[in-house]
C-alpha positions in Angstrom: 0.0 0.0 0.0 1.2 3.8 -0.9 2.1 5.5 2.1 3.2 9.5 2.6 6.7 10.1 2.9 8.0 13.8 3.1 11.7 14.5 1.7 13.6 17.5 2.9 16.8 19.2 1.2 19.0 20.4 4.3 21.0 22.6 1.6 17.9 24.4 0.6 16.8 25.7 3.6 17.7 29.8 4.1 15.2 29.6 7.0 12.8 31.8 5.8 10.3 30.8 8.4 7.4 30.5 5.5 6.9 26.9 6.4 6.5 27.9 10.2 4.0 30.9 9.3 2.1 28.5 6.8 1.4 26.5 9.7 0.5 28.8 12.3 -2.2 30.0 10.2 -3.2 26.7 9.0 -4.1 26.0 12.5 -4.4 28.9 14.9 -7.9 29.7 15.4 -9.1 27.0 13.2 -10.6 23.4 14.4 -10.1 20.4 12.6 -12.7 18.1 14.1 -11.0 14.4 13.9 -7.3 15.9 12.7 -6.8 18.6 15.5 -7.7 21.4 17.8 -7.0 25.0 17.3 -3.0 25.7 17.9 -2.3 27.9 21.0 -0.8 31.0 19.9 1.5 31.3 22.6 2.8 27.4 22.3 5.9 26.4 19.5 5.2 25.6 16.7 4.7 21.9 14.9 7.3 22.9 12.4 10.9 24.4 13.5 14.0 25.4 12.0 16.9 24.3 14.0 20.5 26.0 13.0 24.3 25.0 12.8 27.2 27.3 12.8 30.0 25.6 11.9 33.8 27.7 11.2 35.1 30.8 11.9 35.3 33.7 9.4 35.8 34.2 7.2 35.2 30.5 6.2 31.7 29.8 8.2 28.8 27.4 7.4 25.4 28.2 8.4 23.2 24.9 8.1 18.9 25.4 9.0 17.5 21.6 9.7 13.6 21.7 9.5 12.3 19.7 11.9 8.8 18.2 12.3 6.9 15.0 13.2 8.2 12.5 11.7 5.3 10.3 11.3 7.5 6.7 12.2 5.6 3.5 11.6 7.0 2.5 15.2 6.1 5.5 17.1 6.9 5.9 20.6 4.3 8.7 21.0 1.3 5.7 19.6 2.5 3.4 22.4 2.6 5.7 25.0 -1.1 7.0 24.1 -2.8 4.0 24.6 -5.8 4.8 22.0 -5.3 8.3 21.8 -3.1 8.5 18.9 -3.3 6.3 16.0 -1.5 5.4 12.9 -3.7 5.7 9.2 -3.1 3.1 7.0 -1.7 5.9 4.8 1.1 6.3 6.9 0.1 9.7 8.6 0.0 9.8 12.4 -2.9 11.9 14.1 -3.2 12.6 17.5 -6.9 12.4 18.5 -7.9 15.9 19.5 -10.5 14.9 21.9 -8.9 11.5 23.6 -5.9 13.1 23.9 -7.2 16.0 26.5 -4.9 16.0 29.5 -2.6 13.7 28.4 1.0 15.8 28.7 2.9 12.5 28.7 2.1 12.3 25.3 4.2 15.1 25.1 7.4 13.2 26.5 7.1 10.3 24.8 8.6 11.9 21.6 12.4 11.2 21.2 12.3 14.3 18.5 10.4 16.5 20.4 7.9 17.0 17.9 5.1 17.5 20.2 3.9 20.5 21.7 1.8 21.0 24.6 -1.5 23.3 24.1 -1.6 24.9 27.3 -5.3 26.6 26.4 -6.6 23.7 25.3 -4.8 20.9 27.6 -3.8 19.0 24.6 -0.7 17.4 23.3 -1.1 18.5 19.2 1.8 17.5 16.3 2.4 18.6 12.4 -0.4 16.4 11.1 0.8 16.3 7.7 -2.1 18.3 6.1 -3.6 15.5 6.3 -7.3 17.4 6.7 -6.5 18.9 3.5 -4.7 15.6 2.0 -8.3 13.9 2.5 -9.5 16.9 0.5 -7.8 15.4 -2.6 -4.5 17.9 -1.9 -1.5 16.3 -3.2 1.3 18.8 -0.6 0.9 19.9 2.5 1.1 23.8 2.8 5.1 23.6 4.2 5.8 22.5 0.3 3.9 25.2 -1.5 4.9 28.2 0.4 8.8 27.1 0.6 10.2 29.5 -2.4 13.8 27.4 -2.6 11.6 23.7 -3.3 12.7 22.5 0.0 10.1 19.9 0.9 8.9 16.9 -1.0 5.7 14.8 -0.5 5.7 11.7 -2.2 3.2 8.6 -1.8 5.0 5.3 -2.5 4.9 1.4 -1.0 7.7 0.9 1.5 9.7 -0.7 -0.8 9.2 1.8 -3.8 10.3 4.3 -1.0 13.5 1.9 0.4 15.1 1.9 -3.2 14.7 5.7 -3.4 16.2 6.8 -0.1 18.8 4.2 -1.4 19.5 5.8 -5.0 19.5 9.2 -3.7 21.3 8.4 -0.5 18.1 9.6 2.0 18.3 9.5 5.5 16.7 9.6 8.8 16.8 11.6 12.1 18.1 9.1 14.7 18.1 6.3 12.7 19.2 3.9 15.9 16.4 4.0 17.9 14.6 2.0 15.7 11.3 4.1 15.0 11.4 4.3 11.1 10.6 7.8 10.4 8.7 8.5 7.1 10.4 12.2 7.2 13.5 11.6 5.1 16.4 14.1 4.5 18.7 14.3 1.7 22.0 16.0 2.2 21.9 15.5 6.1 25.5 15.0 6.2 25.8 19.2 6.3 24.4 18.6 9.5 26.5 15.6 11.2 29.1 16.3 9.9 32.3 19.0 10.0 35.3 20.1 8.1 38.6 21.3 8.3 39.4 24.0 6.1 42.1 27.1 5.7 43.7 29.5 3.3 47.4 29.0 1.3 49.4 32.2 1.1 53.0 33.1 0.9 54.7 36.4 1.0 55.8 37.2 -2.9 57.5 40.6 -3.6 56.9 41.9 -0.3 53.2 41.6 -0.8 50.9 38.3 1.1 49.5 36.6 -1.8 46.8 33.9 -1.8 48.0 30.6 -3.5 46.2 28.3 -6.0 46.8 24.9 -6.8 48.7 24.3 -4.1 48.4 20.6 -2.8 46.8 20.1 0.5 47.0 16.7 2.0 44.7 15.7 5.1 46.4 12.8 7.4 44.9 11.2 10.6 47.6 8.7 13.1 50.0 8.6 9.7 47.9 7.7 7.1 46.7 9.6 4.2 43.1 10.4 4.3 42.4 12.7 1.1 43.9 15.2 -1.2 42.6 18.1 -2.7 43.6 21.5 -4.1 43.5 25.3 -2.9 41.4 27.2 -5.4 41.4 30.3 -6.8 41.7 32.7 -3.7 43.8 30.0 -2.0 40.9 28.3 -0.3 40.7 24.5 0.7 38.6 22.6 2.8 37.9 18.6 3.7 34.1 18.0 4.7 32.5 15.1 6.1 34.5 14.2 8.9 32.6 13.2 12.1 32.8 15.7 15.1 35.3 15.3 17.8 37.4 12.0 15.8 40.6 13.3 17.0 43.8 14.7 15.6 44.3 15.8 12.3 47.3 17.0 10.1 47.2 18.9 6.7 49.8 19.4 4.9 50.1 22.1 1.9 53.1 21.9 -1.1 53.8 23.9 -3.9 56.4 25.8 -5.5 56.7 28.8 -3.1 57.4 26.2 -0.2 55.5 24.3 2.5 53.3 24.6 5.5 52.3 22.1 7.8 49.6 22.4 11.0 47.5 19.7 13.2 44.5 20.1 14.9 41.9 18.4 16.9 38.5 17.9 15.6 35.8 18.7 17.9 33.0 20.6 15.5 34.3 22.6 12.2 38.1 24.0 12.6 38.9 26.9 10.4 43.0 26.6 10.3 43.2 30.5 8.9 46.2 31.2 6.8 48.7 29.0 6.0 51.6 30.6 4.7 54.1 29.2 2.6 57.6 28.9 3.7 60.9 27.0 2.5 61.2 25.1 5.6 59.0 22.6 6.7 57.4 24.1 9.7 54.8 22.2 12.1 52.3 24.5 13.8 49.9 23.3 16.5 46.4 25.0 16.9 
């Protein structure tokens, strides 16, 4: 059976908040009977943007995760609401806006704190997926036609149509080890997990510090050679996808002009700054 899935491009995001505001109005002041109560204006929101800052300037990456419910065919939150929330055969998980009345543990029972607590109304209430207007013959929920950069996806596939497509385009999951199977999937997530190391190759020509291109910049962890790459045009270089806080690090730079050579620990993102050229090999620690 076709189930909902909804794909989200971490790249895409600039955290324009149109997804949030879509939602707010969607639901504040607005009842749902069966799919939910009005939203409390004062509560968060069912949609957030979460941010990353990773570097320091002037090399800095700003990442904004949207999070939501992620409607899991295992939820924790339908265990723990004995009746109050179910799961649709459609994939789409609805908290019951009138069984669910007092029940804050509801609340807790989310590992992605994706439930908020409707203080006016006593009521624990989630993203719901549209699904009001999906049963309306809507093919998106709103958070897809208001985002301007295309960020969100909805797409209705069997579990296995949806398996070999989080496969092919290398999908993932939030928390993928506790074991609830999300149907939120996220493409590009690594901008999120994972850091970099990154600098600047210069050397002093004619009196005057000059930014270096094409020099070679080698990465090394306990000896061994990790990956290569070259500065580019304004002297730049950077290695991405390394987990946080793995350890100690070396990068070496050749060319020409002379060498430089500095080691680091990795804890999040570690911007080196400038690494200037020089005849002799020279070993800086940071």
């Amino acid at each position: 059976m076709s189930k909902w899935n909804l794909i989200v491009s971490v790249g895409r995001c600039e955290n324009c908040n149109n997804c949030v505001l879509a939602e707010r109005d969607e639901h504040e002041g607005n009842d749902f009977p069966g799919y939910a109560a009005p939203a409390d204006a004062a509560a968060d929101g069912t949609i957030r943007i979460l941010r990353r800052v990773q570097g320091s300037a002037p090399m800095v990456d700003v990442t904004y995760l949207p999070v939501m419910c992620n409607h899991c065919d295992d939820a924790p939150c339908v265990r723990a609401g004995g009746g109050a929330v179910r799961k649709r055969p459609d994939g789409i998980v609805i908290i019951d806006p009138e069984k669910a009345r007092g029940r804050r543990d509801i609340v807790a029972s989310c590992p992605y704190k994706a439930i908020v607590w409707n203080e006016e109304r006593q009521l624990p209430q989630t993203w719901i997926f549209d699904a009001h207007l999906i049963d309306q013959g809507w093919d998106r929920p709103r958070c897809q036609l208001v985002c301007p950069t295309d960020v969100f996806e909805a797409v209705k596939l069997d579990d296995r149509e949806m398996a070999a497509r989080a496969e092919r385009e290398g999908l993932q999951v939030l928390k993928p080890q506790l074991g609830t199977r999300p149907r939120v999937w996220y493409r590009g997530l690594e901008r999120w997990q994972t850091c970099f190391i990154g600098g600047s190759v210069c050397a002093r020509l004619d009196g005057l510090m000059t930014c270096i291109a094409e020099a070679e910049v080698s990465l090394f962890q306990d000896g061994r050679l990790l990956a290569t790459t070259l500065s580019d045009g304004f002297g730049d270089f950077r290695f991405d996808r390394l987990m946080p806080s793995s350890g100690e690090y070396r990068v070496a730079v050749r060319h020409r002009f002379g060498r430089a050579e500095r080691s680091c620990r990795l804890g999040e993102s570690v911007n080196l700054g400038e690494m200037i050229l020089t005849a002799e090999k020279e070993l800086v620690d940071v």
